[in-house]
Structures are given as C-alpha cells and as structure tokens.
gemmi code that builds the backbone of each chain (N, CA, C; Angstrom):
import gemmi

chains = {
    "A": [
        ("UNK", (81.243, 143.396, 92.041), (80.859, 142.111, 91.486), (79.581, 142.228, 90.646)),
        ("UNK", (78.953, 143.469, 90.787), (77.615, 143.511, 89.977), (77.516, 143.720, 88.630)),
        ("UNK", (77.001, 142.982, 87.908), (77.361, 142.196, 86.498), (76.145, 143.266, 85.499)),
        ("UNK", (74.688, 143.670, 86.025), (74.284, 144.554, 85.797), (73.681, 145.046, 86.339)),
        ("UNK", (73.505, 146.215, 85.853), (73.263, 147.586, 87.225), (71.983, 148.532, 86.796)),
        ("UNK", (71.317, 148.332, 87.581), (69.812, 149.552, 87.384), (70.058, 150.184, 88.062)),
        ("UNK", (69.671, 151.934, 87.353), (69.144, 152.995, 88.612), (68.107, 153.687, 88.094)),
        ("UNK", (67.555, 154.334, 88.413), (67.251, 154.463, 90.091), (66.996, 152.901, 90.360)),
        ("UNK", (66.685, 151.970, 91.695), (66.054, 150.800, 91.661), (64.279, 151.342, 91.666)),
        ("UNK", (63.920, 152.481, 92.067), (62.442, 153.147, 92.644), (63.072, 154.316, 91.968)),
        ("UNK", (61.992, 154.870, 91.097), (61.317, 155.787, 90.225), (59.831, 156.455, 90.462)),
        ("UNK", (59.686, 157.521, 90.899), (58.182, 158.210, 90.763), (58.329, 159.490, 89.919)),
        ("UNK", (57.514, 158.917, 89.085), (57.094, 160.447, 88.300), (55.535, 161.066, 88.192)),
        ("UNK", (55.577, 161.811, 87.384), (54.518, 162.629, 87.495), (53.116, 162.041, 86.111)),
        ("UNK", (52.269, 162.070, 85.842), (51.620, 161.569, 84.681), (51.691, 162.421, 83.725)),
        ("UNK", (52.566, 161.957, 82.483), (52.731, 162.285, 81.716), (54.648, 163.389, 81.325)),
        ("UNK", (55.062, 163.203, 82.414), (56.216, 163.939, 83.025), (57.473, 162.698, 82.180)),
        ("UNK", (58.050, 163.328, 81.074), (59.348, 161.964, 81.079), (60.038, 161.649, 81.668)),
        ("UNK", (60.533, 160.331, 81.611), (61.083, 159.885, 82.413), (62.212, 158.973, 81.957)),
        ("UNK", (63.677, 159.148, 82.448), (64.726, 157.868, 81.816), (65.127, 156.963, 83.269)),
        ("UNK", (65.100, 155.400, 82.680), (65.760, 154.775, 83.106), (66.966, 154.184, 82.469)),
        ("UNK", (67.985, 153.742, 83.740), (69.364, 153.674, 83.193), (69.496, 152.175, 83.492)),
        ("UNK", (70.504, 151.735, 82.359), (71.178, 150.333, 82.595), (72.655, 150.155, 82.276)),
        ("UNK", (73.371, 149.710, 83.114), (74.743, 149.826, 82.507), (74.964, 148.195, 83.159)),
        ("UNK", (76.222, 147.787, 82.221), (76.618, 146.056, 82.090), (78.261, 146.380, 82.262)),
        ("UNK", (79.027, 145.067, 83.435), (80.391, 145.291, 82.916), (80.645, 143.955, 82.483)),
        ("UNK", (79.498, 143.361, 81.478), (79.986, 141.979, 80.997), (80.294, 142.128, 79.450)),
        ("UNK", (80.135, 143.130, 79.285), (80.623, 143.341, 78.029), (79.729, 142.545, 76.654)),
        ("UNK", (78.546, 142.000, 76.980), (77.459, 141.385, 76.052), (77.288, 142.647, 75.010)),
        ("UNK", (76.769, 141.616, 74.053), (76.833, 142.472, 72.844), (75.268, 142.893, 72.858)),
        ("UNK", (74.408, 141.995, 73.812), (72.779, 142.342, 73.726), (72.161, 142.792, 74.823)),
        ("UNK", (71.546, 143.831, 74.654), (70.935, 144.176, 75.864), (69.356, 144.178, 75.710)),
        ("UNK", (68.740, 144.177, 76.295), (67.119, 144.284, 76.195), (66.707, 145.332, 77.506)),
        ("UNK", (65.501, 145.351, 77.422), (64.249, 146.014, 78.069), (63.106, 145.379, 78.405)),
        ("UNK", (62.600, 144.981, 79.416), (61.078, 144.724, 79.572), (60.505, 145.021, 80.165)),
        ("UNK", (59.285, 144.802, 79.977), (58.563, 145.451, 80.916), (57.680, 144.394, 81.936)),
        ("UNK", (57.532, 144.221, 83.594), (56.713, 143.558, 84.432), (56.017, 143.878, 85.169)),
        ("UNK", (54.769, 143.987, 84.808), (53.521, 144.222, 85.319), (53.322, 143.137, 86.683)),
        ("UNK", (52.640, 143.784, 87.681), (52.532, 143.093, 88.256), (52.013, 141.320, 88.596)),
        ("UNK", (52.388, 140.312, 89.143), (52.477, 139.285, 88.920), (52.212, 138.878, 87.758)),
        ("UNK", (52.472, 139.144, 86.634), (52.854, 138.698, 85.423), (54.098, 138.468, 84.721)),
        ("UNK", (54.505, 137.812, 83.159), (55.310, 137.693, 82.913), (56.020, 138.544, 82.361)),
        ("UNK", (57.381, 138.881, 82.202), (57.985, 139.728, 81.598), (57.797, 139.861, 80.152)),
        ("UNK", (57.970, 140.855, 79.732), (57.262, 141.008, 78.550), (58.387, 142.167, 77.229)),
        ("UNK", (58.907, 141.546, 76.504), (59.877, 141.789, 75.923), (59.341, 143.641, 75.354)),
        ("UNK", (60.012, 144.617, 75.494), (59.815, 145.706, 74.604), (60.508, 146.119, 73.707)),
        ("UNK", (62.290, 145.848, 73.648), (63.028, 145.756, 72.608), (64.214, 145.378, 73.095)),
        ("UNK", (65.543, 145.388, 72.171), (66.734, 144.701, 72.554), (67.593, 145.788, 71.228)),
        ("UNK", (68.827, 145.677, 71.875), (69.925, 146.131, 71.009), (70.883, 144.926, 70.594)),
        ("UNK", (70.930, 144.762, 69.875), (72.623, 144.164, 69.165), (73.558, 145.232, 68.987)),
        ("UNK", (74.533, 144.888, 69.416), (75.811, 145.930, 69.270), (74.823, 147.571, 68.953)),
        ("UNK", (75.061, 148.008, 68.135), (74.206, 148.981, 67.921), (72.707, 149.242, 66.956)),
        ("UNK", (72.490, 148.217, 66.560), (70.996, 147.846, 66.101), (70.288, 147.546, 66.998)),
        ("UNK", (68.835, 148.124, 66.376), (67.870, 148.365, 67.567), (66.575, 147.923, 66.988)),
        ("UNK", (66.604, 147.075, 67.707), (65.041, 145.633, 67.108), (63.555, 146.052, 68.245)),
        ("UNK", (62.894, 146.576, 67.782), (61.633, 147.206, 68.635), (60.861, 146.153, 67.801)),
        ("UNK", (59.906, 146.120, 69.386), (59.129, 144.892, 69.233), (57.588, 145.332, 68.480)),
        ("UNK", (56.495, 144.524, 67.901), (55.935, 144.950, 67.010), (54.698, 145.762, 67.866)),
        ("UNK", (54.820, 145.472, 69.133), (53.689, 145.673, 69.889), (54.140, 146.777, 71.150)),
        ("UNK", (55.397, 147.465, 70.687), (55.655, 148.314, 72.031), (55.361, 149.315, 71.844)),
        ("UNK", (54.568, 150.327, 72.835), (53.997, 151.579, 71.953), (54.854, 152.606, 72.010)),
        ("UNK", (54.802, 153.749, 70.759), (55.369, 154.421, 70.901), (56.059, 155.327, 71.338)),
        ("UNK", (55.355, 155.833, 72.802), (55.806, 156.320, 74.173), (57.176, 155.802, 74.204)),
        ("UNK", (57.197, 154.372, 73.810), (58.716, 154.412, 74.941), (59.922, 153.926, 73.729)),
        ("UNK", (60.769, 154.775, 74.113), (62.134, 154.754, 73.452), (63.549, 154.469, 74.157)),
        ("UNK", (64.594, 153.836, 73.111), (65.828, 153.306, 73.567), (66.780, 153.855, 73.398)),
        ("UNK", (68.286, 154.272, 73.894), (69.421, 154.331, 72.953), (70.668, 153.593, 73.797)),
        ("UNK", (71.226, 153.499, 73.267), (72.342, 152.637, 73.476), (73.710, 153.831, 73.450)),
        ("UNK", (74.403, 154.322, 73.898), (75.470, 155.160, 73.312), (76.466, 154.786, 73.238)),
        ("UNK", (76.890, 153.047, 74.010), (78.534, 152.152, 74.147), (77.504, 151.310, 74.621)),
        ("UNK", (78.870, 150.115, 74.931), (78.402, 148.576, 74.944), (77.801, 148.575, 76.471)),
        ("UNK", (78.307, 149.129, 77.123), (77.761, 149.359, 78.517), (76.528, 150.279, 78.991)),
        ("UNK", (76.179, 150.942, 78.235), (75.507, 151.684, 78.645), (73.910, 151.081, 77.928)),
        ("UNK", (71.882, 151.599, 78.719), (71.589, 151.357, 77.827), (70.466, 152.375, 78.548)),
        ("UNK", (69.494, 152.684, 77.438), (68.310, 153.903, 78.379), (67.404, 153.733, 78.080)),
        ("UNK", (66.587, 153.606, 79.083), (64.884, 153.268, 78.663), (64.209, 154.721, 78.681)),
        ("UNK", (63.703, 155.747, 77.762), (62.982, 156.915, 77.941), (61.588, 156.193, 77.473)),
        ("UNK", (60.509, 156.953, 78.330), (59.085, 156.741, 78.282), (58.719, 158.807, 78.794)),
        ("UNK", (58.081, 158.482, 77.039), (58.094, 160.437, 76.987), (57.294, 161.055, 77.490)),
        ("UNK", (55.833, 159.976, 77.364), (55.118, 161.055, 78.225), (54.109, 159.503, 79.414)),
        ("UNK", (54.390, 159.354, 80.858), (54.045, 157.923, 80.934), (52.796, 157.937, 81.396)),
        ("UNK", (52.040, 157.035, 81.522), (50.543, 157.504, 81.717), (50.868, 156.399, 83.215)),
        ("UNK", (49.119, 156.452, 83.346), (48.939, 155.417, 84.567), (49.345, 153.681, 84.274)),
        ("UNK", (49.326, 153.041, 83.097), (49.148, 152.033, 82.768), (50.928, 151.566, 82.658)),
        ("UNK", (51.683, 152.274, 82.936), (52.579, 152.350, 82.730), (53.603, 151.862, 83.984)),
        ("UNK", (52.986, 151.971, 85.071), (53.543, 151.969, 86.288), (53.787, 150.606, 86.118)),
        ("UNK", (54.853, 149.826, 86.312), (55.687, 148.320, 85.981), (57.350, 148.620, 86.840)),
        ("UNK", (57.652, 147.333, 86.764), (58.935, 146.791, 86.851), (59.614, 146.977, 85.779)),
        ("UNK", (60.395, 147.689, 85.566), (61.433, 147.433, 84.176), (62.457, 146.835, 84.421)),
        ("UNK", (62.868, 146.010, 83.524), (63.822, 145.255, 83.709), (64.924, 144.996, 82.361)),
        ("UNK", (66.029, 145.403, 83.044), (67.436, 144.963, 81.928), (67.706, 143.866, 81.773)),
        ("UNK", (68.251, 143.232, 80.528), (68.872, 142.422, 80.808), (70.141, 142.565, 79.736)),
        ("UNK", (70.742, 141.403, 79.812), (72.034, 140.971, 78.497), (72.378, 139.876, 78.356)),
        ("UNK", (73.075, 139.775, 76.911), (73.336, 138.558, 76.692), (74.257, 138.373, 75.852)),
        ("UNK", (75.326, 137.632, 75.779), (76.855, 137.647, 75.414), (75.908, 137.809, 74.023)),
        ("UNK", (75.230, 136.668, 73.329), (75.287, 137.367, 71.408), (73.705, 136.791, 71.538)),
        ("UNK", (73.477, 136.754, 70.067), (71.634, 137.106, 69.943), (71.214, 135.835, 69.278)),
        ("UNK", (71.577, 134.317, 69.967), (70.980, 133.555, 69.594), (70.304, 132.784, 70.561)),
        ("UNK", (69.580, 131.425, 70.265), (68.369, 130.818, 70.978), (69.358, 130.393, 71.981)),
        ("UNK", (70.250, 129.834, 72.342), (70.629, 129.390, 73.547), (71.084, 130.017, 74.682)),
        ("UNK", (71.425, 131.210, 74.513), (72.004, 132.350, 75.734), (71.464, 132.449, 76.715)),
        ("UNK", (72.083, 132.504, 77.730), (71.256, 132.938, 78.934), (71.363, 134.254, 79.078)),
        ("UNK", (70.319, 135.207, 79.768), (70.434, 136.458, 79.641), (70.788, 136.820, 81.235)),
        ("UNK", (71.377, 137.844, 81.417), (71.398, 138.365, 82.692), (70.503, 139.694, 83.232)),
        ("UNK", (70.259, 139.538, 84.388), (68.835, 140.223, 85.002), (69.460, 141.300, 85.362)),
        ("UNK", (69.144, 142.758, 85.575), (69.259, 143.774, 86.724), (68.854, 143.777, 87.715)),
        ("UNK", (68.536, 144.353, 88.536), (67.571, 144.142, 89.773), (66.292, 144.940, 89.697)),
        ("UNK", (66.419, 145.459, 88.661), (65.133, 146.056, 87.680), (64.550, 147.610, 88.323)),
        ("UNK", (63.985, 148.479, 88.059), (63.558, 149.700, 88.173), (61.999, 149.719, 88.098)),
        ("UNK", (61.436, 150.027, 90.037), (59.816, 149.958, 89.669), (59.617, 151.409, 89.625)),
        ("UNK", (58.543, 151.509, 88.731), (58.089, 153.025, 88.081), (56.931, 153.060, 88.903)),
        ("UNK", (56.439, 154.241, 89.493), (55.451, 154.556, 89.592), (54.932, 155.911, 89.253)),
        ("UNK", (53.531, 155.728, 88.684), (53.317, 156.707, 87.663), (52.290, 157.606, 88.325)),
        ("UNK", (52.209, 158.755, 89.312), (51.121, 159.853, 90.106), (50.631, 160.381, 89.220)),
    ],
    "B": [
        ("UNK", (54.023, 129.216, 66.029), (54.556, 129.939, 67.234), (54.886, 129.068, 68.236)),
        ("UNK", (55.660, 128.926, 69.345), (56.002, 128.510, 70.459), (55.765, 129.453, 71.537)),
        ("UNK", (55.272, 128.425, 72.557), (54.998, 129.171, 74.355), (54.682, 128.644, 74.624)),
        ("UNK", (54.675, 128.409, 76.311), (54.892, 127.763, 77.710), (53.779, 128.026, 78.537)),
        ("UNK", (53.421, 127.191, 78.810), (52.350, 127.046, 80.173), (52.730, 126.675, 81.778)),
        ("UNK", (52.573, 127.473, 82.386), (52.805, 126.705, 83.653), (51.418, 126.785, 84.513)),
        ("UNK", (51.482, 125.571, 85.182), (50.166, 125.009, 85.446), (50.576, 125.123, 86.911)),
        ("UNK", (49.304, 126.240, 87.740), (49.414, 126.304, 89.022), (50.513, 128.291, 88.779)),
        ("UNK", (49.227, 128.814, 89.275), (49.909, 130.005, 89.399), (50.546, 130.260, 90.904)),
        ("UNK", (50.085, 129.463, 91.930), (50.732, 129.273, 93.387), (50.697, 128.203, 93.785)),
        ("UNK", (51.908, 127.845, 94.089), (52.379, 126.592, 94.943), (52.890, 126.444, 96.503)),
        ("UNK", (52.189, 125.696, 97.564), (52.946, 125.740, 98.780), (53.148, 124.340, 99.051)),
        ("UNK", (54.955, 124.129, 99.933), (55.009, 122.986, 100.247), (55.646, 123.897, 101.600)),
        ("UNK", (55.648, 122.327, 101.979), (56.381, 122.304, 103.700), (57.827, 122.605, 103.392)),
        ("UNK", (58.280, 122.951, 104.566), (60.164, 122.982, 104.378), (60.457, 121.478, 104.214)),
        ("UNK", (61.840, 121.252, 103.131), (61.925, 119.577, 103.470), (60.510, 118.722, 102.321)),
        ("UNK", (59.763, 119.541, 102.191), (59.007, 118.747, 101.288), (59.329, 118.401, 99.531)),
        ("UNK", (58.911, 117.798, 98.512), (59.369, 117.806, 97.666), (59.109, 119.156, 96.570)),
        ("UNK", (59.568, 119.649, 95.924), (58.720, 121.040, 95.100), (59.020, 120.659, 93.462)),
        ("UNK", (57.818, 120.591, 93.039), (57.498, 120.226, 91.676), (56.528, 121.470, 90.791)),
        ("UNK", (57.313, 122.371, 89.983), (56.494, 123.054, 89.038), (56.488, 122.914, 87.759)),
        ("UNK", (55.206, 122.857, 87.831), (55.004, 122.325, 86.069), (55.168, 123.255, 85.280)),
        ("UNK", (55.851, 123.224, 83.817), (55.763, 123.554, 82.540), (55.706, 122.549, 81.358)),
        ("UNK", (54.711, 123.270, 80.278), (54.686, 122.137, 79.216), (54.701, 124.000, 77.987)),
        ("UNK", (55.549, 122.813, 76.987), (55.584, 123.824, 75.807), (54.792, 123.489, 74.862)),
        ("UNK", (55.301, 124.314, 73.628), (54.455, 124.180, 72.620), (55.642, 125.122, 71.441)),
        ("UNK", (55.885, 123.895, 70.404), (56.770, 124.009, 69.391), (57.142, 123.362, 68.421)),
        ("UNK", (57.275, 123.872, 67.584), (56.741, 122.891, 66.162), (58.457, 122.845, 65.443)),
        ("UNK", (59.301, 123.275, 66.629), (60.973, 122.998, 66.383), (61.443, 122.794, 67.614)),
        ("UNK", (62.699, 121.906, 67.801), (63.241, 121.179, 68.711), (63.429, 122.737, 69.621)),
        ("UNK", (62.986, 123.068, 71.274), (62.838, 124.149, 71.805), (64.392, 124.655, 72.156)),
        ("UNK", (64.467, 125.451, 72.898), (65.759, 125.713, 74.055), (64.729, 126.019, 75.054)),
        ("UNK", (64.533, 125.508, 76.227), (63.787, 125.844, 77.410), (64.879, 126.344, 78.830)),
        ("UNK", (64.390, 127.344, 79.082), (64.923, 127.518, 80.499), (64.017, 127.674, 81.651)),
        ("UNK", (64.778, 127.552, 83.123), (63.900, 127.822, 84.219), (64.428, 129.360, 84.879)),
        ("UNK", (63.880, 130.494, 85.056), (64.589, 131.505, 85.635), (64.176, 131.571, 87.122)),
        ("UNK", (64.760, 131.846, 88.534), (63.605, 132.619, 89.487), (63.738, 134.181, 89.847)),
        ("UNK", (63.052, 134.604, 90.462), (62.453, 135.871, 90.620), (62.637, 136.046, 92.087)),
        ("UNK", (63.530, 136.510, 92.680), (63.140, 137.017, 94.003), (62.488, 138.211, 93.989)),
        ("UNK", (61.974, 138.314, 95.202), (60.724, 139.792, 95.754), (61.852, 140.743, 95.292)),
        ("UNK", (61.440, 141.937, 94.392), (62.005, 142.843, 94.211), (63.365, 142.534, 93.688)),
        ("UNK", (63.605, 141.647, 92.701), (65.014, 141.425, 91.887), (64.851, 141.357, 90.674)),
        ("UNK", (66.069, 141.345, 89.912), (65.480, 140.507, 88.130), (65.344, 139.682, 88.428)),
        ("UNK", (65.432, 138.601, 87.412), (65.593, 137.033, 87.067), (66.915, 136.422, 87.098)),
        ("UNK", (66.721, 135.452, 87.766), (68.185, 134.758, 87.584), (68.114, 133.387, 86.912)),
        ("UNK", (69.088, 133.052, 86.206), (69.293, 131.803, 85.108), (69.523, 130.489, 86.486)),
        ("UNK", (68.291, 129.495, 86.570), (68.535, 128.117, 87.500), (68.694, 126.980, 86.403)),
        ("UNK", (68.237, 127.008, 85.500), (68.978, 125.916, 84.790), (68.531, 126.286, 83.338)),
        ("UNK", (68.997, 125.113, 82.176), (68.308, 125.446, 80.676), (68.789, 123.998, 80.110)),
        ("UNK", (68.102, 123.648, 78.875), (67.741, 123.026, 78.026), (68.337, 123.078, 76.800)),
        ("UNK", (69.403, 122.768, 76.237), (70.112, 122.894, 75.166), (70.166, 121.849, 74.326)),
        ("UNK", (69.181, 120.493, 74.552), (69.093, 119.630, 73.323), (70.584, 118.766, 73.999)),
        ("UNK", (71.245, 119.030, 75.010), (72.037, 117.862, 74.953), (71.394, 116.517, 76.134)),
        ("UNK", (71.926, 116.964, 77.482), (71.224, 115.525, 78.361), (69.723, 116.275, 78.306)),
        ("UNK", (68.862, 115.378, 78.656), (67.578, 115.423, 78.919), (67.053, 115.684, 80.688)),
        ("UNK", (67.890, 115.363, 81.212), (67.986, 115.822, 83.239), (68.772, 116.914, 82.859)),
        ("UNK", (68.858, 118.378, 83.373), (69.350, 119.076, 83.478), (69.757, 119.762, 85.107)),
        ("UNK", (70.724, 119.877, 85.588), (70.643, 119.967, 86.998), (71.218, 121.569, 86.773)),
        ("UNK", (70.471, 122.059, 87.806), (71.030, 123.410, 88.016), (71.206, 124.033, 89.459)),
        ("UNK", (71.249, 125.174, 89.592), (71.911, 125.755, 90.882), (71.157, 125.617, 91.677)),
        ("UNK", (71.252, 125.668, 93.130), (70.463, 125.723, 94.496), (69.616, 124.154, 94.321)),
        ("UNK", (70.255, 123.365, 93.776), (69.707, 121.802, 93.727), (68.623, 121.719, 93.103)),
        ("UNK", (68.407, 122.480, 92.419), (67.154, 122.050, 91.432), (67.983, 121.351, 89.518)),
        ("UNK", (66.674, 120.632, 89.961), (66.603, 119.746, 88.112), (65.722, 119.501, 87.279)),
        ("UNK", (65.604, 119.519, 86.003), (64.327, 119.519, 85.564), (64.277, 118.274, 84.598)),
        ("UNK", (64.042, 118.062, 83.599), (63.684, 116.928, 82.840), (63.151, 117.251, 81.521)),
        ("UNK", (63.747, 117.132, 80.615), (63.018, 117.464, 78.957), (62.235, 116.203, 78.637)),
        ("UNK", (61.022, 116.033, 78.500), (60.460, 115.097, 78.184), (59.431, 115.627, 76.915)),
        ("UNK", (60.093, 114.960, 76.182), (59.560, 115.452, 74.486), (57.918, 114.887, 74.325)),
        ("UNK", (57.572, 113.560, 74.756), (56.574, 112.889, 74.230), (55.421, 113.638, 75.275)),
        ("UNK", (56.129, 114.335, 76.317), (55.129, 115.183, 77.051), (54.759, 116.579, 76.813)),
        ("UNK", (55.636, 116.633, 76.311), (55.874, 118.578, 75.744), (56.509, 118.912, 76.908)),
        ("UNK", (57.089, 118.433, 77.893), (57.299, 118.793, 79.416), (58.663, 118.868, 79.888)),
        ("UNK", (58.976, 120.010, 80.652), (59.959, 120.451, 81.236), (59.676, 121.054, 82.567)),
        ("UNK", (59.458, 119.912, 83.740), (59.420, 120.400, 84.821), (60.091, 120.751, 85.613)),
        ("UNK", (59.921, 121.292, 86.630), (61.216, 121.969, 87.461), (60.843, 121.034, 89.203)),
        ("UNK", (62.196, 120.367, 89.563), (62.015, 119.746, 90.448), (63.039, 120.378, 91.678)),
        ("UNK", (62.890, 119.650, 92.740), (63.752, 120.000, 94.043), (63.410, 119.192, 94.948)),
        ("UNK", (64.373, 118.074, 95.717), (64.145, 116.904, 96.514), (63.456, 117.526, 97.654)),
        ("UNK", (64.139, 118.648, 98.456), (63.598, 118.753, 99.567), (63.467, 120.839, 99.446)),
        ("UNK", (62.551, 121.420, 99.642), (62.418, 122.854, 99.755), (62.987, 123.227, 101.368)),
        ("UNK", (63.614, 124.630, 100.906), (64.246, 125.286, 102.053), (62.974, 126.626, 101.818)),
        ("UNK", (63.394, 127.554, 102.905), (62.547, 128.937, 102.886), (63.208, 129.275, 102.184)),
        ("UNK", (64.596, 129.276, 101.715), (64.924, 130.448, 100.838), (64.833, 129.904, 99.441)),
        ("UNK", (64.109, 128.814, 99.334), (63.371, 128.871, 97.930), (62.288, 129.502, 97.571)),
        ("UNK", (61.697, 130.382, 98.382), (60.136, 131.183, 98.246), (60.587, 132.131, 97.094)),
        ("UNK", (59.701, 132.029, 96.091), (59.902, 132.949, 95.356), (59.080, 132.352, 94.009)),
        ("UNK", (59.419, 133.535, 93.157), (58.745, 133.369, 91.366), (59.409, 132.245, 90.500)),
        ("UNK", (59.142, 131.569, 89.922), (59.524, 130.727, 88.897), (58.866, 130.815, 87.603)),
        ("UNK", (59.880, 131.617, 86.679), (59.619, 131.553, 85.361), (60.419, 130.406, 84.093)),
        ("UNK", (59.123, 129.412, 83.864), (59.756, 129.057, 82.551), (59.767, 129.777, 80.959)),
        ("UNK", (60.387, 129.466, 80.660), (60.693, 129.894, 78.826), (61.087, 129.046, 78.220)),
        ("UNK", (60.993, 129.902, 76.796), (61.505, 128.951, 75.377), (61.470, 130.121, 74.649)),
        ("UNK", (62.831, 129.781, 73.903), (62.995, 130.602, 73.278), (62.541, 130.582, 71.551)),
        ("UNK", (62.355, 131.542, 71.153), (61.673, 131.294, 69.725), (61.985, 132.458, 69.026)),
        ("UNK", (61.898, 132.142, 67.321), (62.189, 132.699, 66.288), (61.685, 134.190, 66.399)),
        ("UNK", (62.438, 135.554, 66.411), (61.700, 136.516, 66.379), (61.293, 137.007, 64.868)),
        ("UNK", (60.343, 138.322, 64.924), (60.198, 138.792, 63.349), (61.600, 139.049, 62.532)),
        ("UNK", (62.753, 139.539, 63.343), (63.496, 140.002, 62.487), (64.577, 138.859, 62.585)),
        ("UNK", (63.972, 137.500, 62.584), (65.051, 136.690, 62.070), (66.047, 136.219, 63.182)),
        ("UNK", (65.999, 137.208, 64.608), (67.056, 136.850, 65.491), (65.464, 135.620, 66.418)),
        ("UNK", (66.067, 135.394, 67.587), (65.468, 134.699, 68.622), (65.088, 135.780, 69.524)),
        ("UNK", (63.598, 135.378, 70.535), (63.484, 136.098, 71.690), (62.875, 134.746, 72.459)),
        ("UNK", (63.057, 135.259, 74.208), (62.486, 134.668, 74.720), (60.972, 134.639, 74.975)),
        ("UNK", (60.087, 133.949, 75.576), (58.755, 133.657, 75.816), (58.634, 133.301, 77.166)),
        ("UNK", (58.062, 134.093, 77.970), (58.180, 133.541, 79.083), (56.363, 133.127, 79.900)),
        ("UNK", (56.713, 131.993, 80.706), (55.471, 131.813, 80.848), (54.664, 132.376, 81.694)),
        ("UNK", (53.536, 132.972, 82.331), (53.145, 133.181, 83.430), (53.799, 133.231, 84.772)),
        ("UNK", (54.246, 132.332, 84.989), (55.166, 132.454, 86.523), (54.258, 131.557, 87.337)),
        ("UNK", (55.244, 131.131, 88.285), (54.623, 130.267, 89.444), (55.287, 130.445, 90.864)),
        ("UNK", (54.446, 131.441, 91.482), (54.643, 131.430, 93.091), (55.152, 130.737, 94.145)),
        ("UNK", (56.364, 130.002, 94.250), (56.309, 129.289, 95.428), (56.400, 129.722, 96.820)),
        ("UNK", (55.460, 129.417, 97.503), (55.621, 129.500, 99.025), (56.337, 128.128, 99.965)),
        ("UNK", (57.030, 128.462, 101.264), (57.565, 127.591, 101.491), (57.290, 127.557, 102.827)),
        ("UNK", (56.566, 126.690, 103.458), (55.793, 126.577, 104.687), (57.058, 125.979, 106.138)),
        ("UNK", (56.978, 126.277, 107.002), (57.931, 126.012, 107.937), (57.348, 124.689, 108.754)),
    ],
}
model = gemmi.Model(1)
for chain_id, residues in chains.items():
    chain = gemmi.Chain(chain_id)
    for i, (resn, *xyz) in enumerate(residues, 1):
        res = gemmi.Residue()
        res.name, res.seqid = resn, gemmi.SeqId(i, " ")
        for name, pos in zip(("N", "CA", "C"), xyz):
            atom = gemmi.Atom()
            atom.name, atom.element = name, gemmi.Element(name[0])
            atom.pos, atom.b_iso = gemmi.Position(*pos), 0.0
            res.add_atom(atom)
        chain.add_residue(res)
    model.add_chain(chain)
structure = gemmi.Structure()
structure.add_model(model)
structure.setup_entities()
C-alpha cells in the first residue's frame, strides 16, 4: 500500500564520505522533489523533477545532486557532506507541476553526518 | 512574494479540548493554501487545502479550517483534540517559482501537544 518509499529510513556517514539517498513512487506522478528538514524547522525545497527536467533551486548548494532514471525512481547524492548537513530528507510527489496539487510525503531519510 | 506565518511555535490543549492553529498569509494573488501534519519521524501528510472554491474546508481526522481573505487567515481548527493528534502542523501556500512552474512555502510549523 506504500505510495512512497525512502531508504535507508537512518543514514550515517562519514564527513565528507558520499552519500545516496533513494526514493521510489508507485503513483506514477510526473513530479518528484527533495527537501531538506532541519531540525524543528520547515521543510525547505532543494529541487524537483518534472518527468525528466530538473529545476534546482537557486539556493541549493552545490554538494548536492539529483537524477531521476524512470518515473519511479529518484536519488538524492550529497558528494562530499559536511556537518551542517545532517537533516531529514524528504521525498515527495505530485501527479503534475501546478499550484493546486497535493504532494505526497515519504517517511523521509535522517542523515547523520560523523 | 508570498509566505505564511504561523503564530505560536507550541501549542498544548487538554484531550477533548478545542485546538486552534493559527496561520495568516501573505499574497498579492488569490493563494492555494494547505494544512500538512508531521508525525515524530514521518513525512508530511495532506489534512486539508484551499482551492478558491468553499471557504470552510473540512479535512481528514475532523479537522477544518476557514479562508478568510479580509484576514489574510487560514486557520486550522478541531472541536475536540484526541492524543493522537500530537504532532507538527505545517501550513503553506503555494507560489510562483523562478522557472515559471509553482513551489510550495511552508511555514515554520506548530507543535501540538495533547494533554490527558
């Protein structure tokens, strides 16, 4: 029944050691995103795919990268991660890429960065 | 630009009590607002949204909120709180991104605790 799927849910890496997180969807949305949640704060957009276009946000740093390889699949790499980095990541999707969609959550992937 | 305030970063009521969290926006075009919550260690899940049609919007686990334009306000209500309402409450609005599509905005978040 799980609509989208994070793994690992718990991630530890090393500082500066890369690292991928995975997201896969069986809703078949054409949008997927990435964010990032710092502790008790708000989620905080880092980029999104449309079908296979890839909209990076103006403020996400370059460390961290996306790819998409099918509609289901989506990957968060962070190449080299520092301390500041340690967050909640979180998937989401959304049937198409306009203002009214609701997006759907993963159960998100916490990083921690040694 | 458009974004959301929510006023009161922690909230506690009694079980059975009423639970009221505030959001007010800010948008210089008719919004789309939603309410998401957050359980400990989950994503977000969609509790209700704002699409410009009724102005009461009722959504899942008995919560409703209210678009009130002349307030900027879209609060999030619930007659009586259970414990298994403890958790994060994020409002949003969604807004114009650089490249022409929409993203969401989400606000701070608001803590509810739910007292027995």
């Amino acid at each position: 029944d799980a609509m989208v799927i994070q793994n690992p849910r718990y991630q530890v890496t090393q500082f500066g050691k890369p690292v991928t997180l995975s997201c896969s969807q069986t809703l078949n949305h054409n949008v997927m995103y990435w964010y990032q949640q710092k502790s008790s704060q708000a989620p905080k957009l880092l980029f999104h795919y449309y079908d296979k276009d890839f909209n990076n946000e103006a403020d996400t740093p370059d460390n961290f990268q996306s790819r998409r390889p099918n509609t289901s699949f989506c990957f968060l790499d962070i190449r080299s991660p520092g301390l500041g980095d340690a967050a909640m990541y979180l998937c989401a999707t959304s049937r198409d890429w306009n203002s009214q969609e609701t997006q759907y959550f993963g159960p998100g992937t916490r990083l921690l960065v040694l | 630009a458009q974004s959301v305030t929510q006023l009161g970063s922690h909230v506690s009521v009694s079980e059975g009590a009423l639970v009221l969290l505030r959001c007010n926006y800010s948008s210089s075009v008719p919004p789309y607002l939603f309410w998401y919550v957050q359980y400990p260690n989950q994503g977000l899940q969609l509790l209700l949204k704002y699409t410009s049609a009724a102005t009461l919007v009722k959504g899942i686990n008995g919560f409703e909120a209210e678009f009130k334009k002349s307030e900027t306000s879209f609060h999030l209500t619930k007659p009586s709180a259970h414990m298994s309402d403890a958790a994060e409450y994020f409002c949003a609005v969604t807004t114009r991104g650089g490249t022409g599509g929409f993203k969401t905005i989400f606000g701070a978040g608001t803590r509810l605790f739910v007292k027995a």
